[in-house]
C-alpha positions as CSV (number, residue, x, y, z in Angstrom):
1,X,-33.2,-20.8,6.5
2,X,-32.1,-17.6,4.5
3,X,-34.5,-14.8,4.8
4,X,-35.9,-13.7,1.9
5,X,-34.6,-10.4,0.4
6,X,-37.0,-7.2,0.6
7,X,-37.5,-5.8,-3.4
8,X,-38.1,-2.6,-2.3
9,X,-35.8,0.7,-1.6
10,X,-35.0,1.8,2.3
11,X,-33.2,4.1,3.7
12,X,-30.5,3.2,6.7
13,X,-30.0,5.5,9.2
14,X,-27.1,7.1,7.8
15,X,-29.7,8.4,4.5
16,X,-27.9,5.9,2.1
17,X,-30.6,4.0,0.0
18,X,-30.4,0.5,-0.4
19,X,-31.9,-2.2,-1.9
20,X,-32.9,-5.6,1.1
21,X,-29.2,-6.2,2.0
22,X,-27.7,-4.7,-1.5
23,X,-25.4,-1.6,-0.2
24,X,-24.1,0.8,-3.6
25,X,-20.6,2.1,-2.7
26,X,-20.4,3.8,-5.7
27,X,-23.4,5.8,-4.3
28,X,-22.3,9.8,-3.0
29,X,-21.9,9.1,1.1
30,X,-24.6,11.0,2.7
31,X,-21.5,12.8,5.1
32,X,-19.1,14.7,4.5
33,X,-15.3,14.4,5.5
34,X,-15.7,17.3,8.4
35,X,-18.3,14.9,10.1
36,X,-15.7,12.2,10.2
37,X,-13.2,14.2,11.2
38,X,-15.2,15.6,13.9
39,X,-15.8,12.2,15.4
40,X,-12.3,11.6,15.4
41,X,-11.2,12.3,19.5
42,X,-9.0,15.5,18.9
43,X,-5.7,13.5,20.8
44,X,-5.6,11.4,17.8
45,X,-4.3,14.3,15.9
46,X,-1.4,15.3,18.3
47,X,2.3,13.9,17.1
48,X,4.6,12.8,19.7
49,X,8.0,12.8,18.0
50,X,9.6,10.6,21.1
51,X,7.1,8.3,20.7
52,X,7.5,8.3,17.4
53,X,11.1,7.7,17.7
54,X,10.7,5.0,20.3
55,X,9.6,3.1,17.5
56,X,12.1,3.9,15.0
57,X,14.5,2.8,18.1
58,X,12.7,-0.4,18.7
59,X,13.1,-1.8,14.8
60,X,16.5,-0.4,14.4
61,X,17.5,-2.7,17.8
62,X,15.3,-5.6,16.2
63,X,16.9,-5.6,12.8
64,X,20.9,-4.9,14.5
65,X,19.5,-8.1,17.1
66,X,18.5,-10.3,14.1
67,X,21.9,-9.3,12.1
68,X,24.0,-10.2,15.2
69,X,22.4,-13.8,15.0
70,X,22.6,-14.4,11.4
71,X,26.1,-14.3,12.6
72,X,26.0,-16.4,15.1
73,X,23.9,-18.8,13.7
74,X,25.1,-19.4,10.3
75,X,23.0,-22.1,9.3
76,X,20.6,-23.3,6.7
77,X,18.0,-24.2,9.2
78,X,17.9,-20.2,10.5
79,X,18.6,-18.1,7.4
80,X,14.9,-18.7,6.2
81,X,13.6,-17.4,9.3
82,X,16.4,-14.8,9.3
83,X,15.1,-13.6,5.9
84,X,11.0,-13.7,6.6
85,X,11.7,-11.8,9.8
86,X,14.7,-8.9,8.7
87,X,12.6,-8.7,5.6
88,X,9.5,-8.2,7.8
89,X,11.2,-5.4,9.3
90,X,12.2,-3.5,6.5
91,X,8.9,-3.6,5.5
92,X,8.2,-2.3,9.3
93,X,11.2,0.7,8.8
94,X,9.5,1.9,5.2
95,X,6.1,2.1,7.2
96,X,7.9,4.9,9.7
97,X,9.5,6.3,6.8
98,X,6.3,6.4,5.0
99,X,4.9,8.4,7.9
100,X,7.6,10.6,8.1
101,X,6.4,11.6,4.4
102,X,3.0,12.2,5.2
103,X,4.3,14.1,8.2
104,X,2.5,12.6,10.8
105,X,5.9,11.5,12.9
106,X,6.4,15.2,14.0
107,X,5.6,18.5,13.5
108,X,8.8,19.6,12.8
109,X,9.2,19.2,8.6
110,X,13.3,18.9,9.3
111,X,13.1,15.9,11.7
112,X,11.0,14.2,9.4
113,X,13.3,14.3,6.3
114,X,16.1,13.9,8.3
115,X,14.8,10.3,9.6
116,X,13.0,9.8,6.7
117,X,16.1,9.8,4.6
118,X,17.7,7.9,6.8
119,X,15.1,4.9,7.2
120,X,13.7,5.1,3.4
121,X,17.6,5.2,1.8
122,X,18.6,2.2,4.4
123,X,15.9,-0.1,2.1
124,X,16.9,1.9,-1.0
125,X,14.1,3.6,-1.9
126,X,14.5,7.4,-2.5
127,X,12.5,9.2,0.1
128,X,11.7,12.6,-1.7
129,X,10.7,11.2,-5.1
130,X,8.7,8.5,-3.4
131,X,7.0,11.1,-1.0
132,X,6.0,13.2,-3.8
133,X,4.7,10.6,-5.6
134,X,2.9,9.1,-3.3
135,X,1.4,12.6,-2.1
136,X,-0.3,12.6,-5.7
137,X,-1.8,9.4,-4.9
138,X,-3.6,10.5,-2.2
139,X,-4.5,13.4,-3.2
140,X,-5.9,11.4,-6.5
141,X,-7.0,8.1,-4.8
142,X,-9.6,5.9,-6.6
143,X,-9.2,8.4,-9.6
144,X,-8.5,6.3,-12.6
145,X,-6.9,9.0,-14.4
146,X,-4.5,10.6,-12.1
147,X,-3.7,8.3,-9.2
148,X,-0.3,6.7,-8.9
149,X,-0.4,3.6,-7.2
150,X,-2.0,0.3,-8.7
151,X,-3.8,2.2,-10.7
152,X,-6.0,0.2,-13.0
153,X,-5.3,0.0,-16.7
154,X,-7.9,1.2,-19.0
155,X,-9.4,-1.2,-21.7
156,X,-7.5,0.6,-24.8
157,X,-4.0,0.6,-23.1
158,X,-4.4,-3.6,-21.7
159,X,-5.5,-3.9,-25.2
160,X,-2.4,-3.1,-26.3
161,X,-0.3,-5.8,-24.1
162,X,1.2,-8.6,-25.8
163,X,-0.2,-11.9,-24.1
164,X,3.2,-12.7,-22.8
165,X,3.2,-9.2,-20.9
166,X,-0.4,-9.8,-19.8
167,X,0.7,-13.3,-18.5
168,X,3.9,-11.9,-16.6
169,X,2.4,-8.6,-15.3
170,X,-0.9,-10.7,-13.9
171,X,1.3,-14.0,-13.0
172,X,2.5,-14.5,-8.8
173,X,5.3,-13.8,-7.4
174,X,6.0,-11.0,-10.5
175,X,3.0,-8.3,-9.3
176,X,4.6,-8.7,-5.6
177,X,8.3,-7.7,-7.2
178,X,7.1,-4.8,-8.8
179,X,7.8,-2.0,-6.4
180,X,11.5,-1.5,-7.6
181,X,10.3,-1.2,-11.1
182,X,7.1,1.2,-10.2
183,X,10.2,3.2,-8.7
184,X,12.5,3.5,-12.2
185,X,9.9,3.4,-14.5
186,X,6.4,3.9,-13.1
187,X,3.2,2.0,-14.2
188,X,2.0,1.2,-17.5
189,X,0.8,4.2,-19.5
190,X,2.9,6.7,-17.4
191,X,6.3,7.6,-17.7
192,X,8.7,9.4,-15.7
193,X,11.0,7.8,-12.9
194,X,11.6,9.0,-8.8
195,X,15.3,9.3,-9.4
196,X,15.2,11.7,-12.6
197,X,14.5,15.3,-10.8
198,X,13.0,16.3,-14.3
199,X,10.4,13.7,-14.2
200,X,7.2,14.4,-15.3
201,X,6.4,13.4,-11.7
202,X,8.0,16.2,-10.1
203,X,7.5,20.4,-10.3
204,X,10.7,22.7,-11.4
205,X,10.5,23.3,-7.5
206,X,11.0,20.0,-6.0
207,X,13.7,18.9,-8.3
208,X,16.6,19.7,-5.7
209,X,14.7,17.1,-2.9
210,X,14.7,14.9,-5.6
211,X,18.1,15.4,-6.2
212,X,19.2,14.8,-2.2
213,X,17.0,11.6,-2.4
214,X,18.9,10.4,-5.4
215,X,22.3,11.4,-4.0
216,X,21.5,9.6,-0.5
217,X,20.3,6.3,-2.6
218,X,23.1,6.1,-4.7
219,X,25.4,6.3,-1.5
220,X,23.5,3.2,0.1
221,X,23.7,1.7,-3.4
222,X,27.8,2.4,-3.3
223,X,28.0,1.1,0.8
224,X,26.6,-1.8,-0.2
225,X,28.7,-2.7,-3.5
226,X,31.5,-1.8,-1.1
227,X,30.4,-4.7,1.6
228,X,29.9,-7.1,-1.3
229,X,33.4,-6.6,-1.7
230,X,34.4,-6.6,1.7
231,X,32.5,-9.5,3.2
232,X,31.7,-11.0,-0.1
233,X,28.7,-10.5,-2.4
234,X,26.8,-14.1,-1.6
235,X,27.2,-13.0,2.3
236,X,25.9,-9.8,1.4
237,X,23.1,-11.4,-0.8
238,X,22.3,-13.7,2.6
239,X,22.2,-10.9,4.7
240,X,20.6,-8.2,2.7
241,X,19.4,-8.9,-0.4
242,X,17.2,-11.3,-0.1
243,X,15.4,-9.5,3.2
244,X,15.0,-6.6,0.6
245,X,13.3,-8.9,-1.8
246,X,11.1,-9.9,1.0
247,X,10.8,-6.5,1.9
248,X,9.5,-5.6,-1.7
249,X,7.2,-8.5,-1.5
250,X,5.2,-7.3,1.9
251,X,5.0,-3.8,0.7
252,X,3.4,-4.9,-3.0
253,X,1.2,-7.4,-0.9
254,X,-0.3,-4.7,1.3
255,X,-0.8,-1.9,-0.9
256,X,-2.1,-4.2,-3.6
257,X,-4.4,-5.7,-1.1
258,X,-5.2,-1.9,0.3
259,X,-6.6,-1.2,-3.4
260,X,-8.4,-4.0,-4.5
261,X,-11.8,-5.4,-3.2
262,X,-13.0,-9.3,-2.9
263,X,-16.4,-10.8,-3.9
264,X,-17.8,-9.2,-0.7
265,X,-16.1,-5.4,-1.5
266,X,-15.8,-4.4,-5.0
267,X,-14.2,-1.3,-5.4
268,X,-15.7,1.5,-7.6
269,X,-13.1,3.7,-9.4
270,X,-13.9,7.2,-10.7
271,X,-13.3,9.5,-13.3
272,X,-14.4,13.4,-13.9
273,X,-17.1,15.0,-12.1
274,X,-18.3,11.8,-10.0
275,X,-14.7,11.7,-8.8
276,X,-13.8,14.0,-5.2
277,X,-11.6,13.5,-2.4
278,X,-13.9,11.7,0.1
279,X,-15.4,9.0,-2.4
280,X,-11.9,8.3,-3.9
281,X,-11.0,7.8,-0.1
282,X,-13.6,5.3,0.7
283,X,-12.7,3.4,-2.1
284,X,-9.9,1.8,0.2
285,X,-9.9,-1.3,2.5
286,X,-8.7,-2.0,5.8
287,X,-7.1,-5.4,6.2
288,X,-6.2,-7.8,9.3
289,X,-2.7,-9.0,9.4
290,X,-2.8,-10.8,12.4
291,X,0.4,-11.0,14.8
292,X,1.7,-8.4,12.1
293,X,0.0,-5.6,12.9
294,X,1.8,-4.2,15.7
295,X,5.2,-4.8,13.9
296,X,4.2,-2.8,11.2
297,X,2.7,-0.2,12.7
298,X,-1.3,-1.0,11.9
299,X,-0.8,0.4,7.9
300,X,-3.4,-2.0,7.6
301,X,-5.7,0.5,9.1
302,X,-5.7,1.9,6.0
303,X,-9.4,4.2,5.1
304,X,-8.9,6.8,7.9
305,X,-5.1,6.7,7.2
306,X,-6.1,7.6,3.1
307,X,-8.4,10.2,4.4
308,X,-6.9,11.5,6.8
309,X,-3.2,11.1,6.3
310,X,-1.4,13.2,9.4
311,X,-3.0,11.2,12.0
312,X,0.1,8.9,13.5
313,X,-0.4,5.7,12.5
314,X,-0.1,4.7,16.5
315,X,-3.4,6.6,16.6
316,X,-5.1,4.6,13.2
317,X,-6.9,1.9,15.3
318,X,-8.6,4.3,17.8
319,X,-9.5,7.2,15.0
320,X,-10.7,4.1,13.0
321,X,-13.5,2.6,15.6
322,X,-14.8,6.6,16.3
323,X,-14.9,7.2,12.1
324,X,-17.2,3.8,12.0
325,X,-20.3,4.9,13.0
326,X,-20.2,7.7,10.6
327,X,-18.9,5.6,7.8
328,X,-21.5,2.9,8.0
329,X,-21.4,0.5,5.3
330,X,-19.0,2.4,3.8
331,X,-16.5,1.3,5.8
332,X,-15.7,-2.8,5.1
333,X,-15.2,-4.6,8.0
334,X,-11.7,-6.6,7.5
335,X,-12.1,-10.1,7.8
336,X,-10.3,-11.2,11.1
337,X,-7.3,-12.9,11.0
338,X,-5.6,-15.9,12.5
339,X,-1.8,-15.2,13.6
340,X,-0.8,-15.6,10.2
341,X,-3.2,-13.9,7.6
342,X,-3.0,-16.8,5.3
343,X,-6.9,-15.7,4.1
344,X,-4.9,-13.1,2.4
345,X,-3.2,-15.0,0.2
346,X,-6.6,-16.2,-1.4
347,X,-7.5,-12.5,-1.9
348,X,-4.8,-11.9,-3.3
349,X,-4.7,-14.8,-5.9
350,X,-8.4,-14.4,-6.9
351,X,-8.2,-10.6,-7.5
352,X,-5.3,-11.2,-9.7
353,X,-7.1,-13.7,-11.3
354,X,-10.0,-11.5,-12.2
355,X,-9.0,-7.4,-11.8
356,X,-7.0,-6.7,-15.2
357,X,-8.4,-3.4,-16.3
358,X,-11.7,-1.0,-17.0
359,X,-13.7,0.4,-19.2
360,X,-12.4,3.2,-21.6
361,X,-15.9,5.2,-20.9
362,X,-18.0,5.7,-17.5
363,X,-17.3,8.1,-14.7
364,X,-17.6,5.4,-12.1
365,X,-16.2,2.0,-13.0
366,X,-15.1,-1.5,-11.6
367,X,-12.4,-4.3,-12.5
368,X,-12.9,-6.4,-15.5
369,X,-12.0,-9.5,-16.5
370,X,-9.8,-10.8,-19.4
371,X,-11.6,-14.2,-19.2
372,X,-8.6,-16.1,-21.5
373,X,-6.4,-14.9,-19.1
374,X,-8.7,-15.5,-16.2
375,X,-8.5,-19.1,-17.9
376,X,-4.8,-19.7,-17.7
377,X,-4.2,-17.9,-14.5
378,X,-6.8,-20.3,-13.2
379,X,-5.4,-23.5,-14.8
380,X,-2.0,-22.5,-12.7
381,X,-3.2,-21.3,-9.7
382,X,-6.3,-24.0,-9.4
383,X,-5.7,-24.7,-5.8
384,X,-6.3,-21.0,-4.4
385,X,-10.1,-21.2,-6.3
């Protein structure tokens, strides 16, 4: 039998007030990002650039060893597993690359470019506009006025969408193909693109990395037209494009996932003065990816990595469980997953369904729902709800 809930106020051990078993997150944590940190075990912080490379050695022999068979076995009965796994590890190379942006592969600011470019321009996306970019979204996370990625759309600009851009931009598989267009064109309501080194994304001083990133893209843009012609464009297609478009899928999937809560974790978003560094950080979620996590690299470990961002993401799991007990309900437990995180997919489909934008006013606001499209979304996607 379900106890019954207590109606008035306590106070957990951690000084956060709640209400029987309602937790706020929105509520200011009662620590501060130096306690976390100081829990954190101090080798956690320490980047190993062999070991860092001994990963970027092991996916590099794992994507060369899955090439090598689609050549061999060049059949229809392998190229869909060809395409789920090489796609898989693209996803796997961007992760490195992404740490090699953060600087957490190695202390040394040169190496990390250097690979960076290398792993980030093999999957075509342009490492020193995307690092940039994606430095302002941590430094802004869960700020719904100057973060970068999935940031939610306020009320007046959704408003604004035609039905048939509501229906496409909230409709699966489109939101898990958007990654390539966040890259030319941004979201909605920002403009400015991570090839253009005069984008409003970038500072007079950054414009020449910009420039190298754009130079080194177009160069694995022209090697590959140049294959096409070589080995022909459908091979090509068979061999790379369509692990890219897998590629594009996993990484919308997980940072989408990364950003948006479930009936169990809604996410507060912030704006002005309620808005700092450590509650924007919290307003991440870790996720279980099952036999995936290893393969690409725990990013699912994602609240320490928000916060704390040059900790080496083969030290994530270990910084995560010593962070816990100062986080306390502020940290959501990920559900656990089988070998394939199929529970995801039903996360993924119901957030969809019901995050389309918030309120124009309020310094600390959630998701709302568009209930007619919330209507239609449901009608086609019935079986996830």
């Amino acid at each position: 039998m379900e106890k019954e809930r207590k109606l008035k106020n306590e106070v957990n051990a951690n000084g956060v007030v709640e209400k029987g078993d309602f937790f706020d997150p929105a509520a200011p944590p009662p620590f501060k990002i130096g306690e976390i940190r100081a829990a954190i075990p101090k080798h956690c912080w320490v980047k190993n650039p062999w070991r860092s490379l001994s990963y970027v050695l092991r996916d590099l022999l794992v994507v060369l060893a899955l090439l090598a068979a689609a050549t061999r076995f060049n059949t229809w009965f392998f190229w869909p597993l060809y395409w789920v796994a090489q796609g898989t590890m693209f996803w796997a190379i961007f992760v490195l690359g992404h740490d090699c942006g953060h600087g957490s592969f190695s202390e040394s600011p040169l190496l990390n470019n250097f690979v960076g470019h290398i792993l980030h321009s093999s999957i075509l996306v342009p490492y020193n506009g995307w690092r940039i970019s994606h430095r302002t979204h941590h430094q802004n996370h869960g700020n719904v006025e100057h973060d970068e990625s999935w940031v939610p759309m306020p009320e007046k600009i959704y408003s604004k969408l035609d039905s048939s851009t509501r229906i496409l931009r909230f409709s699966l598989p489109l939101p898990m193909l958007a990654y390539p267009a966040y890259l030319w064109y941004r979201s909605p309501g920002k403009d400015g693109s991570h090839f253009n080194p005069y984008s409003s994304l970038f500072s007079p001083g950054e414009r020449k990395a910009v420039v190298i990133s754009t130079a080194c893209w177009t160069f694995m843009f022209g090697l590959l037209v140049y294959l096409s012609f070589v080995f022909g464009p459908i091979t090509m297609f068979k061999l790379y494009g369509v692990p890219y478009l897998i590629f594009v899928m996993w990484l919308d999937f997980v940072t989408y996932l990364h950003h948006h809560g479930d009936d169990e974790h809604k996410l507060p978003w912030y704006r002005g003065k309620e808005w700092n560094y450590l509650r924007g950080g919290l307003t991440t979620v870790d996720r279980d990816y099952g036999i995936f996590n290893n393969i690409h690299h725990d990013i699912g470990t994602h609240v320490i990595h928000h916060l704390f961002p040059q900790i080496p993401h083969y030290h994530l799991v270990e910084a995560t469980k010593a962070a816990k007990p100062v986080l306390g309900k502020y940290y959501r437990e990920p559900n656990k997953s089988g070998p394939i995180p199929v529970h995801l997919i039903k996360n993924l489909v119901k957030s969809i369904g019901e995050d389309h934008f918030v309120s124009d006013t309020g310094e600390i606001v959630y998701y709302e729902t568009d209930p007619q499209l919330k209507k239609f979304l449901a009608t086609k996607f019935e079986r996830y709800f």
